[in-house]
Every structure is written in C-alpha cells, then in structure tokens.
C-alpha positions as CSV (number, residue, x, y, z in Angstrom):
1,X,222.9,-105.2,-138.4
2,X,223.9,-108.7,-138.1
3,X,225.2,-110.6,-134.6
4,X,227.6,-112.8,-134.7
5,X,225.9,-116.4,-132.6
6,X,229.5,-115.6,-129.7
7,X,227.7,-111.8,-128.7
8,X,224.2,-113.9,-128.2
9,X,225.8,-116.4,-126.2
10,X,227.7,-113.5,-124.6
11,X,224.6,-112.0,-123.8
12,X,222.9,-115.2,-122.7
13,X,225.4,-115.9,-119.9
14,X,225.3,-112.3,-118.7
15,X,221.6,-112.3,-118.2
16,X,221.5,-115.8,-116.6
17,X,225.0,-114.6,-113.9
18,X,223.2,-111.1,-113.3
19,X,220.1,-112.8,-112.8
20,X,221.3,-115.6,-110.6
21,X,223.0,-113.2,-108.4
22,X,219.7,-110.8,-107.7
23,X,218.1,-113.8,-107.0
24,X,220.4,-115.2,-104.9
25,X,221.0,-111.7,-103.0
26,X,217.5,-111.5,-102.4
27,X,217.4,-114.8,-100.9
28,X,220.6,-114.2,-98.6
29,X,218.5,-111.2,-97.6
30,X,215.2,-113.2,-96.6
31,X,217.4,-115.5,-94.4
32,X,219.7,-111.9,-92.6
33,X,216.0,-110.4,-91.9
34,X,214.8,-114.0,-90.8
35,X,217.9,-114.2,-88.2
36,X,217.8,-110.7,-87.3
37,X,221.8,-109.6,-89.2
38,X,223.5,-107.1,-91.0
39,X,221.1,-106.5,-93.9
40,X,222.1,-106.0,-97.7
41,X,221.4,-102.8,-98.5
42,X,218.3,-101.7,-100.7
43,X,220.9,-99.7,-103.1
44,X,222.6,-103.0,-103.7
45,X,219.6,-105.2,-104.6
46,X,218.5,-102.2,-107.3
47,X,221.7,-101.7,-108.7
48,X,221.8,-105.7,-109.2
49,X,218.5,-105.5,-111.0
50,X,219.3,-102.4,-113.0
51,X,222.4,-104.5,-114.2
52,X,219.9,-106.7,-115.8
53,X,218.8,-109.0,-113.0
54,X,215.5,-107.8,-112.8
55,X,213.6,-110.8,-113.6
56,X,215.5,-113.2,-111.0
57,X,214.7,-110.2,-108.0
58,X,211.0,-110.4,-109.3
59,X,211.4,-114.5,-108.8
60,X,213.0,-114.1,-105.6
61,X,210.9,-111.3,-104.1
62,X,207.6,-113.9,-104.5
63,X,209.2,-116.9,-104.3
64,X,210.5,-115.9,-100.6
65,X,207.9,-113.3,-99.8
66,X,210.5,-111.0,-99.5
67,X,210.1,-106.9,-99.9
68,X,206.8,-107.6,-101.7
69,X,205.2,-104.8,-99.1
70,X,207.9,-102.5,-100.5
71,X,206.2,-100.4,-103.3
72,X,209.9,-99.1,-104.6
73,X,210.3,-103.0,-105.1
74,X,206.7,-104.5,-105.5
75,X,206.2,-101.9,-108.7
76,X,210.1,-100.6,-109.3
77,X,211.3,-104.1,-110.4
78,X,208.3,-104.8,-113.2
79,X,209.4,-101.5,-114.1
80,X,212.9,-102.5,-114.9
81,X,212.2,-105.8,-115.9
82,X,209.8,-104.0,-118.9
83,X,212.6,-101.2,-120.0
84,X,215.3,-104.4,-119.9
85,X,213.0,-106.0,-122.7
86,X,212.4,-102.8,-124.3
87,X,216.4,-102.6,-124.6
88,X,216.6,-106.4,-125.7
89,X,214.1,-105.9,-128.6
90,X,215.6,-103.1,-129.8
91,X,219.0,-104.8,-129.8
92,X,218.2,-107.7,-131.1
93,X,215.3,-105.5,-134.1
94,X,218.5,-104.0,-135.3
95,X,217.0,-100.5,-134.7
C-alpha cells in the first residue's frame, strides 16, 4: 500500500507535537516537585506517552532526573517507546 508524501508529513508533525508535549510535561513536573506544587498527575504523563510521546518522556525523564526511581516509568516508557516502533514499521512495511 502506497502513502501519499502529505500522511508522512502528517505523521511527522504528530510525533514531533506529542513528543514535545511529554517532554515538556515532564519538565513542568521536575520544576512543581522542585517548588513543592500541585503535581501532574502520573495518569497524564502515560497517557501523553501512550499517544506517541514516548521517546520525548524517556528524554525528559534523564535529561531532568525526573521519575527515573519510578520502575512504572524507568522500564514502562522503553516499553512503549519499542511497541510505538513496532507500530511505525508495520505502517510504514505495508503489512
């Protein structure tokens, strides 16, 4: 099955927003924990990587040394970085 080169830029600026966004909610979370406020919630940070922001989380979670303690995140988020790929193959294989 053939893509047209509008669904892979489509696709392109997806990834980079959703990944932006788990990165930059993982930073605004760093700096809440840092100053002792209203935390975002766990739920929210998954659910951003599930959407496909995986990879910009992992960035975040190192680059700010930020929930890297947390096994659901330390081990969860290579998890769903690996099955995004999987997916992203698979699209892009034609399978």
């Amino acid at each position: 099955m053939a893509y047209s080169g509008f669904a892979h830029q489509v696709l392109l600026f997806y990834a980079l927003a959703v990944n932006t966004l788990c990165y930059v909610l993982f930073a605004l979370d760093k700096g809440y924990s840092q100053r002792g406020e209203k935390r975002i919630p766990e739920r929210t940070l998954f659910t951003a990587a599930l959407l496909g922001g995986a990879l910009g989380g992992i960035l975040a979670m190192y680059q700010f040394r930020h929930k890297t303690r947390h096994r659901s995140f330390k081990y969860g988020l290579p998890i769903i970085l690996v099955l995004q790929l999987v997916l992203i193959v698979y699209y892009f294989a034609g399978f």
